[in-house]
KOLDOSE-685186 format. One record per residue (C-alpha): residue in one letter; y, z, x. Coordinates in pm, whole numbers, padded with zeros to 5 digits, always signed. Each point is the difference from the previous one (the first is absolute). Layout:
N
aYZX...
***
This chain:
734
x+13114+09537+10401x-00096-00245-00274x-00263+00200-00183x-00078-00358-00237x-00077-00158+00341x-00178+00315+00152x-00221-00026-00398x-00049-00377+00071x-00139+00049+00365x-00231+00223-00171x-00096-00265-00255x-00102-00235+00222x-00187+00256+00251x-00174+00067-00374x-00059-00347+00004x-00098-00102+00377x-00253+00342-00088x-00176-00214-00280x-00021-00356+00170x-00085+00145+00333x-00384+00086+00125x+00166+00298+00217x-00091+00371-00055x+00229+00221+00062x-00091+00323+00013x+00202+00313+00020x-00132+00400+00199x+00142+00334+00045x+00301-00078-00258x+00014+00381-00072x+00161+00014+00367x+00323-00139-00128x+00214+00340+00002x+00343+00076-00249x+00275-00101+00202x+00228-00251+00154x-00223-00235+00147x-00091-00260+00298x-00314-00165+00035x-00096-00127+00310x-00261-00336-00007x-00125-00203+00211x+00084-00402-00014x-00213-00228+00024x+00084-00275-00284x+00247-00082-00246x-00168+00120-00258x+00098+00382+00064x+00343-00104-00016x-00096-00027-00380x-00250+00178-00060x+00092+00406+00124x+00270-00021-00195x-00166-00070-00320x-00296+00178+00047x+00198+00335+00115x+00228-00039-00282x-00307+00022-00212x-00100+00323+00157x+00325+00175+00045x+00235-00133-00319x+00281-00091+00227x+00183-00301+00108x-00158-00076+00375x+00257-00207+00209x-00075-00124+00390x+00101-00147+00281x-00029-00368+00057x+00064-00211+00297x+00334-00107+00041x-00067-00379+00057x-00201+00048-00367x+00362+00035-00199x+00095-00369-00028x+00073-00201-00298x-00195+00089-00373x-00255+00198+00177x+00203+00235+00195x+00222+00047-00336x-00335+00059-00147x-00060+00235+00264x+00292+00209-00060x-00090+00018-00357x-00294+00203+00011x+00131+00215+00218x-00067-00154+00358x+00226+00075+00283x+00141-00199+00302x-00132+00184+00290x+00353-00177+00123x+00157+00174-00247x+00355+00172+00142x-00038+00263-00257x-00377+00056-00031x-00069+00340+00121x+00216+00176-00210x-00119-00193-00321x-00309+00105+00081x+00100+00369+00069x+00206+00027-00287x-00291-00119-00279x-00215+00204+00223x+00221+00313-00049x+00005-00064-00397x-00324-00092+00010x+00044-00305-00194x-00226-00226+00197x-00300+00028+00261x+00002-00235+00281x-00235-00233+00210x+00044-00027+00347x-00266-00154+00269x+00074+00138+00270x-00153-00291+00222x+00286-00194-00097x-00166-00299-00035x-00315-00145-00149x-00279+00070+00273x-00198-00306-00069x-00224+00082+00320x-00015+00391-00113x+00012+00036+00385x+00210+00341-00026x-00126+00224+00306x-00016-00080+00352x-00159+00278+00274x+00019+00247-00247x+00342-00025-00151x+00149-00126-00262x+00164-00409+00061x+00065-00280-00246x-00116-00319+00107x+00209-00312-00102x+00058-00377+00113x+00360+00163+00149x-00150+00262+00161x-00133+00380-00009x+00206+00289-00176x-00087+00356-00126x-00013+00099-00301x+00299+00085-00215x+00117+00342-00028x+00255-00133-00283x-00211+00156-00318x+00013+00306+00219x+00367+00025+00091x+00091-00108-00371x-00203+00300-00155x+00137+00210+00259x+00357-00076-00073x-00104-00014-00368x-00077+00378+00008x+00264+00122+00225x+00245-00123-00215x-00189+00133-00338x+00017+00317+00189x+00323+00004+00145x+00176-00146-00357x-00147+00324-00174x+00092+00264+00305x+00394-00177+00016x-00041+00052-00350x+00032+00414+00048x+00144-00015+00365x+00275-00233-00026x+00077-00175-00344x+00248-00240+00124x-00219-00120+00280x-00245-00091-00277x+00289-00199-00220x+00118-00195+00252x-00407-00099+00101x-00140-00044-00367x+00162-00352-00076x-00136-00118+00350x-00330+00016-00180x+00142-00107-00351x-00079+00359-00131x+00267+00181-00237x-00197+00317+00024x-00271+00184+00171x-00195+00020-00366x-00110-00409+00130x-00176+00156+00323x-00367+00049-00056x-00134+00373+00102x-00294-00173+00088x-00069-00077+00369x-00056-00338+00191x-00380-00093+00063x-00115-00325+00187x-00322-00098-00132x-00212-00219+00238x-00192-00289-00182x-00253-00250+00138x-00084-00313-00126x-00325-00160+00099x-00116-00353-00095x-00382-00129-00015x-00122-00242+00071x+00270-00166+00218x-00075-00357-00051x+00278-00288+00054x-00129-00346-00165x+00200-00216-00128x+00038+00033-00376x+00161-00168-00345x+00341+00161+00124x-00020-00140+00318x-00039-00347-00163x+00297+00057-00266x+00227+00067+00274x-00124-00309+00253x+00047-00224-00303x+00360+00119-00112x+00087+00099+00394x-00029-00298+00207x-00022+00214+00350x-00080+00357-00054x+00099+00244+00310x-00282+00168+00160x+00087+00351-00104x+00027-00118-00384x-00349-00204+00039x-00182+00266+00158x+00118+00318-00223x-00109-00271-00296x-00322-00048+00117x-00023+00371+00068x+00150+00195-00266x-00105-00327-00284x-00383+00077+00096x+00042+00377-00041x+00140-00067-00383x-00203-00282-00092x-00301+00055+00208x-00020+00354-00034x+00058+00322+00184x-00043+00359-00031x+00342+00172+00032x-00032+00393+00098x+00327+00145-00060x-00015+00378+00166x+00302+00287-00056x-00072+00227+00318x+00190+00374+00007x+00324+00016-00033x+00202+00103+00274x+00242+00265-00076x+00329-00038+00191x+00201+00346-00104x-00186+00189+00305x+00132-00301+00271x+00339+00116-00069x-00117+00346+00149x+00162-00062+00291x+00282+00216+00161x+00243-00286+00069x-00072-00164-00373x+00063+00322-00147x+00327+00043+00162x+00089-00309-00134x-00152+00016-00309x+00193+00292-00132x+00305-00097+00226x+00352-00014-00214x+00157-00266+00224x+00088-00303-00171x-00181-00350+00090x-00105-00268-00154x-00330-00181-00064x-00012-00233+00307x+00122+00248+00264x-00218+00110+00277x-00117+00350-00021x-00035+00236+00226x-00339+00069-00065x-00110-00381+00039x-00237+00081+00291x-00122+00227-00207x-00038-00181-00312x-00168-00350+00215x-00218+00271+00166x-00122+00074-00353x+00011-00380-00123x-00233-00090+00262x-00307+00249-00115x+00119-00068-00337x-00089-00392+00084x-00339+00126+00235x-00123+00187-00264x+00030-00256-00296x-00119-00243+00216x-00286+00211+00081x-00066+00036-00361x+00050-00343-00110x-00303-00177+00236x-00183+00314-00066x-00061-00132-00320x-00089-00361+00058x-00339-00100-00246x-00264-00012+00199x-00215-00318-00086x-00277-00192+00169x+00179-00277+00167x+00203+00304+00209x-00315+00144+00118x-00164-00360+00095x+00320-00104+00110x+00074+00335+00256x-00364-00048+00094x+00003-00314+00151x+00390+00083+00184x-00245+00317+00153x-00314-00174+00104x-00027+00044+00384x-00185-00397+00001x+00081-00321-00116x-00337-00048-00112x-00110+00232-00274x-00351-00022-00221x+00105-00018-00354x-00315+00201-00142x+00185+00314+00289x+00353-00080-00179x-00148+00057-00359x-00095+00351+00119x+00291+00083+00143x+00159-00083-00253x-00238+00199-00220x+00035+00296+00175x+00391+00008+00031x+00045+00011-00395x-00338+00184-00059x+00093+00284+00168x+00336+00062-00119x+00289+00091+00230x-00133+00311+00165x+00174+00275-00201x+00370-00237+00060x+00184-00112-00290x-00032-00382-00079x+00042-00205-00309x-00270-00212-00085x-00003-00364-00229x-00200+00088-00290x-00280-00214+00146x-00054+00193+00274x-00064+00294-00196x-00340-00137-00166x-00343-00061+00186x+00034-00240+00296x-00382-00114+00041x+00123-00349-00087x+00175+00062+00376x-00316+00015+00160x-00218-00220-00265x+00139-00335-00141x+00345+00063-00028x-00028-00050-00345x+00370+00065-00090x+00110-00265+00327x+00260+00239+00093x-00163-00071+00384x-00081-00370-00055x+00310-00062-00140x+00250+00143+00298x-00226-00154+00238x+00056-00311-00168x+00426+00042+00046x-00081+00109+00359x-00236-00293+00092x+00300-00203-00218x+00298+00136+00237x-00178-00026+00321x-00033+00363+00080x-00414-00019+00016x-00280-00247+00016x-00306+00019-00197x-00375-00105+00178x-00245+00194-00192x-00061+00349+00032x+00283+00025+00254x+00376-00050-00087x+00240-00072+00356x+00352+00163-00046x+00312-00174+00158x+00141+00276+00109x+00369-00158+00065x+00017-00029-00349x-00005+00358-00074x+00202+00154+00250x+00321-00291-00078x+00203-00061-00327x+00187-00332+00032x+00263-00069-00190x+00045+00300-00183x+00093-00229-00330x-00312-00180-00013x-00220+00315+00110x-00127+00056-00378x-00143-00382+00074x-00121-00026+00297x-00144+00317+00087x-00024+00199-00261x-00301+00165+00185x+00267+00174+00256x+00208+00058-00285x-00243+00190-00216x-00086+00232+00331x+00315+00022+00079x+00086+00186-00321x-00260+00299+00028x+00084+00024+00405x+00226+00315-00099x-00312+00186-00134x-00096+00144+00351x-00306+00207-00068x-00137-00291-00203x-00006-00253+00295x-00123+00302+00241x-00314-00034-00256x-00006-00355+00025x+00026-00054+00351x-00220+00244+00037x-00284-00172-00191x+00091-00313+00101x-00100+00092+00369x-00359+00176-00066x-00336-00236+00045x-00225-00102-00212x-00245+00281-00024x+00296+00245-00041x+00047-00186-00318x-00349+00010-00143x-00013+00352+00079x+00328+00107-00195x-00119-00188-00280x-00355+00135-00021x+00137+00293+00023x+00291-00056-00253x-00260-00124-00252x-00207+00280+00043x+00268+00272-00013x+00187-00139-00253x-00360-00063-00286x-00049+00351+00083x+00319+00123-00078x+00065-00218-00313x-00348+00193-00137x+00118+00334+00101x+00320-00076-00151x-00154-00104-00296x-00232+00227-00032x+00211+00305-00021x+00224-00158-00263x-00312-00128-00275x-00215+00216+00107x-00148+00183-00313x-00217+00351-00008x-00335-00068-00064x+00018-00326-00042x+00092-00154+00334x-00266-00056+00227x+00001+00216+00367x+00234-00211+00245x-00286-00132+00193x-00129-00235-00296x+00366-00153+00035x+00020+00005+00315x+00058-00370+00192x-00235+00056+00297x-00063-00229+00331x-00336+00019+00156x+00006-00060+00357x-00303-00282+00162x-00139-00088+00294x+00232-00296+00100x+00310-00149-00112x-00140-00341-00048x-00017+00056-00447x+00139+00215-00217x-00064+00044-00373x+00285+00084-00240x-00225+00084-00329x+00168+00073-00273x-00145+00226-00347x+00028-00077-00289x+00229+00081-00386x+00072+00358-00077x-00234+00089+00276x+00098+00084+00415x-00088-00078+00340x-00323+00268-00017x-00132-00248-00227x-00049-00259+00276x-00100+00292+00235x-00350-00060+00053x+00028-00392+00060x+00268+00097+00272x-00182+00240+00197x-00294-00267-00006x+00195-00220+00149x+00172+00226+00218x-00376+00068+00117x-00010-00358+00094x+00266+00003+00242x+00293-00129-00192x+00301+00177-00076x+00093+00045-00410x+00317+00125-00159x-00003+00105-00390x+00325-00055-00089x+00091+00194-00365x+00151-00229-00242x+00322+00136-00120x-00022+00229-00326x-00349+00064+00117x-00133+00344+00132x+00250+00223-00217x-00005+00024-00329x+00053-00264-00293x+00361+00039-00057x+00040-00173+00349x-00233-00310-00120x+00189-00011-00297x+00323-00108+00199x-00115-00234+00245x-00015-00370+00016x-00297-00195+00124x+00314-00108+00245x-00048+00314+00151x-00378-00021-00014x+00032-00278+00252x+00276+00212+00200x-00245+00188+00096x-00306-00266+00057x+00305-00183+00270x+00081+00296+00164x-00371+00119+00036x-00122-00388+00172x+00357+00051+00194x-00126+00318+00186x-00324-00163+00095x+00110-00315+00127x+00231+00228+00232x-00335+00199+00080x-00311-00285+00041x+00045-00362+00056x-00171-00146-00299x+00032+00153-00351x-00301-00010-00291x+00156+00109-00355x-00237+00119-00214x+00041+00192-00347x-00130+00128-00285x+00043-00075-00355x+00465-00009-00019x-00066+00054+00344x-00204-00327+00047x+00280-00217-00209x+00266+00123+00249x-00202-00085+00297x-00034-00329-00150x+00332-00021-00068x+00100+00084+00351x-00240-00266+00106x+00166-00264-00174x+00322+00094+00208x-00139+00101+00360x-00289-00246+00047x+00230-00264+00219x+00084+00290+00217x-00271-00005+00231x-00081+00335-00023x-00195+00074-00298x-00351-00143+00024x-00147+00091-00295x+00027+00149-00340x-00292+00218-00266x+00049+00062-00333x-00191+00252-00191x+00016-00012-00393x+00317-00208-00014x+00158+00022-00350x+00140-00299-00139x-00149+00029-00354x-00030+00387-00130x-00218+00109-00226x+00061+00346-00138x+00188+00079-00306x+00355+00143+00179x+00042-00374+00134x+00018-00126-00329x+00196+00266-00161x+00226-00007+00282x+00239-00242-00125x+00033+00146-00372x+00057+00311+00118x+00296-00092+00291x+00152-00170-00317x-00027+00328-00208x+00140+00201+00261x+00266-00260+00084x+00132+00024-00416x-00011+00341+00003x+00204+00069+00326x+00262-00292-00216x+00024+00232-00265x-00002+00360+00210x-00318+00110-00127x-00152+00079+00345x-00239+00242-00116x-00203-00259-00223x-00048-00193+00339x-00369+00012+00139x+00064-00067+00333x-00379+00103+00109x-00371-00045-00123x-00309+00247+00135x-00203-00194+00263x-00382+00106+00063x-00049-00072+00359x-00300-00071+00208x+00137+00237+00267x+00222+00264-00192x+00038+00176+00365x+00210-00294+00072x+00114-00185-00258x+00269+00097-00243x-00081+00072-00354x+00276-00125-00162x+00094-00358+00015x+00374-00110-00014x+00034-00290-00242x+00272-00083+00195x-00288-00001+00289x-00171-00249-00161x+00265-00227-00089x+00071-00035+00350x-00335-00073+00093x-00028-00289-00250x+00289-00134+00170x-00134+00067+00355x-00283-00251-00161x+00195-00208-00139x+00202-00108+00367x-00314+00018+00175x-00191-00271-00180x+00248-00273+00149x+00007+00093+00351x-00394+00024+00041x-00005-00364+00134x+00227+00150+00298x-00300+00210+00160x-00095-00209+00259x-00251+00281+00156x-00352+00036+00042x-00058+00226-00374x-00253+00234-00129x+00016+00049-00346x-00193+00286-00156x-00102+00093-00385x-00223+00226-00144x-00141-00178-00336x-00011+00270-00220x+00380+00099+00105x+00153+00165-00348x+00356-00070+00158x+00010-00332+00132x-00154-00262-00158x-00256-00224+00268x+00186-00327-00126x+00304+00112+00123x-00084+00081+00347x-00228-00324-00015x+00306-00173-00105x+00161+00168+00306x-00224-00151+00221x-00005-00322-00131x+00386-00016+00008x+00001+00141+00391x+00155-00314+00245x-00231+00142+00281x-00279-00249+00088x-00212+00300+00167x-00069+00199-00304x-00311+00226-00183x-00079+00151-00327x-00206+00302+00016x-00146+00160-00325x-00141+00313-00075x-00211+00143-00275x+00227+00323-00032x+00072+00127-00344x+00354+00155+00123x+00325-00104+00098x+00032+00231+00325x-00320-00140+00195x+00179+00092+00385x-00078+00333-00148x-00331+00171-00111x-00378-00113-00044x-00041-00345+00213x+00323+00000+00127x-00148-00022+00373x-00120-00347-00060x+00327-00114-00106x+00177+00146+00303x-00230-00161+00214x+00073-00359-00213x+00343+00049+00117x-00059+00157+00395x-00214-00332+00047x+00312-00255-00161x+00223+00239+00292x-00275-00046+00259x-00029-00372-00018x+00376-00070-00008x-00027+00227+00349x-00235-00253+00105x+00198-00349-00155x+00342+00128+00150x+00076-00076+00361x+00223+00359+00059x+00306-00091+00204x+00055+00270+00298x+00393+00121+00037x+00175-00082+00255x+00082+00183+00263x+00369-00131-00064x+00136-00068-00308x+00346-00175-00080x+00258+00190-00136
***
């Protein structure tokens, strides 16, 4: 091998690393064992025909040759080829080559044991293992497994001849180019399986596709489409999961009675001679090849447009309601994969409210845009119409990446069995199923995230008993409203206790969600974002619009600016009819507000310069309800309030509902401009300012606090009155 041109193709990969917009990103390295080894990968572009090797060489510190297509080896490129190590699957000689650097362990190998790129990642049919192509349908290869196989019969066999008979082993060493038996490696043969998964998958044409039109007067098919494909991964950018699954040992497949025999047999043959034992040995090759296939779509990266993409192929109707999808969707990723092992895309592993909300991240809009684009669905609405040919049939299996990538990218997590059970699964209950697993998912899951929370802050004698902390839902009369009221900084849902149960009292149904960090103790506060403030506001107005058909959000103080804030994102849903706001900060007025800043900046010099104990990471904080409310504040706390503030101020105009705005005028916390300000700034055209001669900041609480609950319980009762409530139907669309 040419190890300048082997440095070179590592150059450039360098350099295609620092032009390109694609992440690659590499998992479970540390399963790469000692030893002569094959790894296994699935094809699916070009690019891993460059890539593995580079990247593994990086891992493992050793020269990484492959395999290439025979048809590849033509003119400067196939030299090229040859160079870094690539060999002619055509190759008269190539097994032994392989064997013999194998043996001395002087290179690991690539093999993809589809023997082909899979452009349509169709690679199972009723349950078995079967490479789709434009020629036809194969198996898989079992050609990494008989090459490891041979590799460590003959490692084993070379150092047995070496004590049984010597001149046996003379006359076989050259065959490998060995002088002595010192060259064999006493380390065993491993396959390691290795996925590659790719996402998005989006073929557009690109700036490469445009080079090669003008310098190409007629491009073939296969070149435009793998340009258009494999150009918009680089330049566009895609997330490239790179995963090393356990390695497969092969010393205990040579177990066998027959491979022993001939294993440790003293007749003379050479390499290419069939063996005895070869029933045997493609016995063995053949759960060799099941099991690294196994392991190789086991691993497949898990990302959104699989699970939209599998649910649609599932749906038992052409014509689904989109609002139904979202939840399905929801519910697939939310929760997890049932105790079963699958690898998740890092977005999937953060909070999917933006599933079920307004898809703020377009990871929904965006592959219902390709779909709509490539004719699988049609969009009217609420309701999307699946073509259902267009799922169940790849065309041309060299243009499948372009015109139907939506069959492509379900295709590729078809192996994962127990995930589509889950999927089809979901994908076949109602309606009402639905809104019952997720009411009950968002109930289960706030109560468990405070338990779970609680136990690790939780602080003798400071803490407050569980049931100030506690998220609670108070069950009404009817499902026709339902109140998510939220309390307020440093405080927990017992502070909005009172105001709930008056409500309840009124027939409505209220759930008091508890604001992350909340509830505990400060230490928890002190490491949340107002991010995760409104986390928990999202998932709190996502139980009850599973539970009632119209929502009210209503808060206090923080809790008032997130219900606001949610506003400004839900009000076009339909939904929410109305919004309260009690004591809404956007201007504060105590002393920690102002100090706030200084202090993050002290703290933030003296973590520079690793004098963490001179950071003051908390002030004392005298509280109007010390049963409640924490009596420390996290500066950090604060800092993230001023910035909850701070995005709330421009999305005010987005409230398009029916308001109630609420201050006390004597309110030492917030100052009465600000939540006048509030008000002004609100886009609703139904809206009221109500002001109260309170001298406190906590008025839903304490002397007089009656008349502003019933303030609030008159707003709720005349939305009741203004909102015509729709009545479900008896049958709803899936």
């Amino acid at each position: 091998m040419n190890s300048f041109a082997y440095r070179t193709t590592g150059l450039a990969i360098k350099t295609l690393e620092n032009l390109s917009k694609a992440r690659v990103k590499l998992h479970d390295t540390e399963n790469i064992p000692k030893g002569s080894l094959i790894f296994v990968i699935n094809h699916f572009t070009r690019l891993e025909t460059f890539l593995m090797p580079y990247y593994i060489f990086k891992l493992v510190k050793l020269p990484i040759w492959s395999l290439a297509a025979s048809e590849l080896f033509v003119g400067a490129f196939g030299r090229y080829l040859e160079s870094v190590g690539a060999v002619s699957t055509s190759h008269p000689d190539r097994d032994r080559l392989i064997v013999r650097t194998l043996l001395a362990n002087e290179a690991g190998w690539i093999v993809f044991p589809e023997g082909r790129m899979v452009k349509s990642k169709k690679i199972v049919e009723k349950g078995r293992y079967m490479v789709s192509y434009a020629g036809g349908k194969h198996p898989p290869h079992t050609g990494a497994a008989f090459l490891a196989l041979r590799t460590e019969f003959y490692r084993q066999r070379l150092l047995q001849l070496s004590h049984s008979a010597p001149q046996e082993l003379e006359r076989l060493l050259p065959r490998f180019n060995l002088a002595t038996t010192d060259q064999i490696s006493r380390q065993g043969t491993f396959i390691v399986p290795v996925n590659i998964t790719y996402y998005p998958l989006r073929a557009r044409m690109n700036i490469l596709n445009q080079i090669a039109q003008y310098m190409v007067d007629r491009l073939p098919d296969r070149v435009t489409e793998e340009l258009m494909t494999e150009g918009a991964m680089l330049i566009s950018g895609v997330d490239i999961d790179i995963r090393f699954g356990e390695p497969i040992d092969i010393a205990p497949y040579l177990s066998k009675r027959a491979i022993l025999d001939d294993l440790r047999s003293t007749r003379a043959y050479d390499f290419d001679d069939p063996l005895p034992c070869r029933k045997a040995m493609r016995h063995a090759a053949l759960k060799i090849m099941k099991r690294y296939m196994d392991a190789i779509y086991a691993m497949t990266t898990v990302n959104h447009d699989h699970i939209f993409a599998s649910l649609l192929k599932h749906s038992p109707v052409n014509t689904i309601d989109l609002l139904n999808f979202r939840k399905r969707a929801f519910l697939i990723i939310a929760q997890g994969t049932g105790g079963h092992p699958v690898h998740l895309h890092h977005s999937l592993m953060t909070n999917q409210s933006h599933l079920l909300l307004e898809d703020s991240f377009n990871k929904l809009a965006d592959f219902l845009s390709v779909a709509e684009e490539k004719g699988v669905l049609q969009r009217a609405g609420g309701i999307i119409r699946r073509i259902r040919s267009k799922l169940s049939k790849i065309f041309d299996t060299n243009r499948a990446r372009i015109d139907n990538p939506i069959a492509v990218i379900a295709n590729e997590v078809e192996p994962l069995v127990r995930l589509q059970k889950r999927i089809s699964r979901l994908a076949w209950q109602p309606g009402f199923l639905l809104r019952r697993r997720l009411v009950r998912y968002f109930r289960e899951n706030a109560t468990q995230e405070f338990e779970s929370d609680y136990r690790r802050y939780f602080i003798e004698g400071e803490s407050k008993p569980m049931a100030v902390g506690r998220p609670v839902l108070l069950r009404g009369r009817s499902r026709k409203i339902g109140v998510v009221l939220s309390h307020g900084y440093m405080a927990a849902p017992a502070e909005v206790r009172t105001l709930a149960d008056y409500l309840t009292g009124k027939g409505y149904w209220v759930f008091t969600p508890r604001l992350k960090g909340h509830g505990t103790a400060p230490e928890d506060l002190a490491r949340r974002s107002y991010q995760d403030w409104i986390h928990s506001m999202e998932e709190g107005y996502l139980l009850m619009r599973n539970l009632c058909r119209k929502v009210v959000l209503g808060g206090f103080s923080t809790g008032a600016a997130l219900a606001l804030e949610l506003a400004s994102r839900t009000s076009g849903m339909g939904d929410v009819i109305g919004i309260f706001a009690v004591s809404t900060p956007l201007r504060l007025q105590y002393l920690t507000s102002k100090l706030a800043p200084v202090v993050d900046t002290w703290n933030k010099i003296m973590e520079k310069v690793h004098l963490g104990d001179a950071k003051r990471e908390f002030v004392d904080n005298q509280p109007e309800n010390p049963h409640i409310n924490y009596l420390r504040n996290p500066i950090a706390g604060v800092r993230e309030l001023e910035r909850l503030m701070g995005a709330l101020e421009p999305k005010l105009a987005d409230v398009q509902v029916p308001a109630l705005v609420i201050q006390s005028s004597g309110d030492p916390v917030v100052n009465p401009n600000g939540s006048m300000r509030v008000f002004e700034l609100l886009g609703s055209e139904d809206k009221r300012y109500e002001i109260f001669n309170y001298q406190r900041h906590g008025i839903l609480l304490g002397e007089g606090s009656h008349r502003v609950h019933r303030v609030i319980g008159d707003f709720i009762e005349q939305l009741a009155q203004e909102t015509p409530i729709r009545t479900e139907a008896a049958v709803e669309k899936n």
